[in-house]
One Martini backbone bead per residue (centre of mass of N, CA, C, O) as a GRO file, in nm:
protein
  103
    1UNK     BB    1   0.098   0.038   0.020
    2UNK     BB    2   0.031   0.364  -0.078
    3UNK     BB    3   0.140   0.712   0.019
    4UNK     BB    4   0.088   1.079   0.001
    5UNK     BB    5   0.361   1.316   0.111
    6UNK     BB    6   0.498   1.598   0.204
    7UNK     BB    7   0.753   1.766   0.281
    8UNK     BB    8   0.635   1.940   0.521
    9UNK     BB    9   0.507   1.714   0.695
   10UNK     BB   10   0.759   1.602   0.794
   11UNK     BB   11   0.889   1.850   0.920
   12UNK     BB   12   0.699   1.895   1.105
   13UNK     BB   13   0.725   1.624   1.263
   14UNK     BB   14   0.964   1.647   1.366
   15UNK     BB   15   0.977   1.920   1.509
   16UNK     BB   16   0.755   1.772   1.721
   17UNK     BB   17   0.917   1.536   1.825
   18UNK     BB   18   1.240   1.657   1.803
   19UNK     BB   19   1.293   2.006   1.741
   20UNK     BB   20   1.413   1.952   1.438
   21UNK     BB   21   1.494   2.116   1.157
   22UNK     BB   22   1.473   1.956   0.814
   23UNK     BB   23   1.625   1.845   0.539
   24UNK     BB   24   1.449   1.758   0.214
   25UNK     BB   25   1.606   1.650  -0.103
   26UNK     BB   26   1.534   1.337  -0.049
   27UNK     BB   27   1.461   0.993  -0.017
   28UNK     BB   28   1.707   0.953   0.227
   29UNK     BB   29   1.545   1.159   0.433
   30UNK     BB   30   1.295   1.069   0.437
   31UNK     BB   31   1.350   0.764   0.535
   32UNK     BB   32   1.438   0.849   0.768
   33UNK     BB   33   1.209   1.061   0.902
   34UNK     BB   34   1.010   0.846   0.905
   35UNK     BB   35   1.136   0.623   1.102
   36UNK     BB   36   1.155   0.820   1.344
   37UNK     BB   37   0.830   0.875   1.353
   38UNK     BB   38   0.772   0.546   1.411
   39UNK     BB   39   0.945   0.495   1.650
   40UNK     BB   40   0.692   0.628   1.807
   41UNK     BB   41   0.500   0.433   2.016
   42UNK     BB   42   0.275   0.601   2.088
   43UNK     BB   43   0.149   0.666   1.823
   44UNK     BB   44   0.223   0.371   1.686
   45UNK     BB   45   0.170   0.053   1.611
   46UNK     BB   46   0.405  -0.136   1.710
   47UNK     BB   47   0.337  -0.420   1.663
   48UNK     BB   48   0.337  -0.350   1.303
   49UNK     BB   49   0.626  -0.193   1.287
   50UNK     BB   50   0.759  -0.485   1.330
   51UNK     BB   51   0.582  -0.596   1.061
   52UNK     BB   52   0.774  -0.457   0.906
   53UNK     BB   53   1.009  -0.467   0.624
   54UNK     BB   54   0.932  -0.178   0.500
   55UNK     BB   55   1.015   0.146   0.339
   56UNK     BB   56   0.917   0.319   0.054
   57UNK     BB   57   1.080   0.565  -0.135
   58UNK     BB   58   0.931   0.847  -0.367
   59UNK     BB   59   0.998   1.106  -0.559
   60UNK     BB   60   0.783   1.376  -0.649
   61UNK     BB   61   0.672   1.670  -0.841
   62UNK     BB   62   0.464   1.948  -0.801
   63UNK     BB   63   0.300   2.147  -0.993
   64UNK     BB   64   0.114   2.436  -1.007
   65UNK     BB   65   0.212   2.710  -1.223
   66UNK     BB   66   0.487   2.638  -1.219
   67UNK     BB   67   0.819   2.506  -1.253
   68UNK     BB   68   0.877   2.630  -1.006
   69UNK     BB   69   0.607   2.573  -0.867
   70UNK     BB   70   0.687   2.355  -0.603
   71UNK     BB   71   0.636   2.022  -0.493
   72UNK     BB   72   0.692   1.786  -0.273
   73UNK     BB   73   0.669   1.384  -0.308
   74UNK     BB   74   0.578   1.145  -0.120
   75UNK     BB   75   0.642   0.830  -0.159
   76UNK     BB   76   0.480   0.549   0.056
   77UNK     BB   77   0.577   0.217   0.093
   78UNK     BB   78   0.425  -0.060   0.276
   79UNK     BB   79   0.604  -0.338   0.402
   80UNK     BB   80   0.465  -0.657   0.512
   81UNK     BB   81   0.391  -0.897   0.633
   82UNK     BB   82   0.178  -1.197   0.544
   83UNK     BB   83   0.025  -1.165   0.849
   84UNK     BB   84  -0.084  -0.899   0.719
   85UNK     BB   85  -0.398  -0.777   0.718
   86UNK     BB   86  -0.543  -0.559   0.557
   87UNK     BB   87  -0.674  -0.386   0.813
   88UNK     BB   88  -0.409  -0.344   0.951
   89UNK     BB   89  -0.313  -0.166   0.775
   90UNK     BB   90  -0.519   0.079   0.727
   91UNK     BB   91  -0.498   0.126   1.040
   92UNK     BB   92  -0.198   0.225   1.013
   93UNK     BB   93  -0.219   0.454   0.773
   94UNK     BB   94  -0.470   0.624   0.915
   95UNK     BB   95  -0.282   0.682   1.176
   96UNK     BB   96  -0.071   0.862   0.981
   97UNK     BB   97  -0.276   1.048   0.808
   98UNK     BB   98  -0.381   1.185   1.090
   99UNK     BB   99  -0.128   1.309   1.200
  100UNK     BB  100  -0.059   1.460   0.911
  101UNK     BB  101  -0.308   1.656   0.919
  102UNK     BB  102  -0.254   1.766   1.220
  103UNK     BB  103  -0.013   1.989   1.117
   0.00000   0.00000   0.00000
């Protein structure tokens, strides 16, 4: 399953979580931004981010109006163990992009 997150949504996230104002340049900027994101258990099902194998990163430019006005977007794709199933997914899924609604 993919979700896509701006990358201020996440600068956001880190500065709340840790303090600290971080620069996103880049997929692994990101993934690594994610990371710490998640490893906080009392946010996100522990359980869950357990049976992760993997969260993929992929960066697309969103253009507003022109070249020059854009946005970054990141593309995480969550690849999770074959025991975990659907609605579990999804619940995890849910609870991560109202995190960063909330932001």
């Amino acid at each position: 399953m993919k979700i896509r997150v701006e990358r201020e949504k996440i600068v956001k996230a880190v500065q709340k979580l840790e303090g600290i104002e971080i620069v996103l340049e880049n997929t692994g900027d990101a993934k690594e931004a994610i990371d710490l994101i998640l490893s906080k258990p009392p946010l996100f099902r522990a359980e869950l981010f357990k049976k992760m194998k993997d969260i993929v990163v992929t960066a697309t430019q969103e253009y507003k109006t022109s070249a020059v006005d854009y946005n970054m977007i990141f593309a995480l794709e969550f690849c999770f163990e074959d025991s975990v199933v659907t609605e579990q997914k999804v619940a995890f899924i849910r609870e991560l992009q109202d995190f960063f609604r909330k932001l």
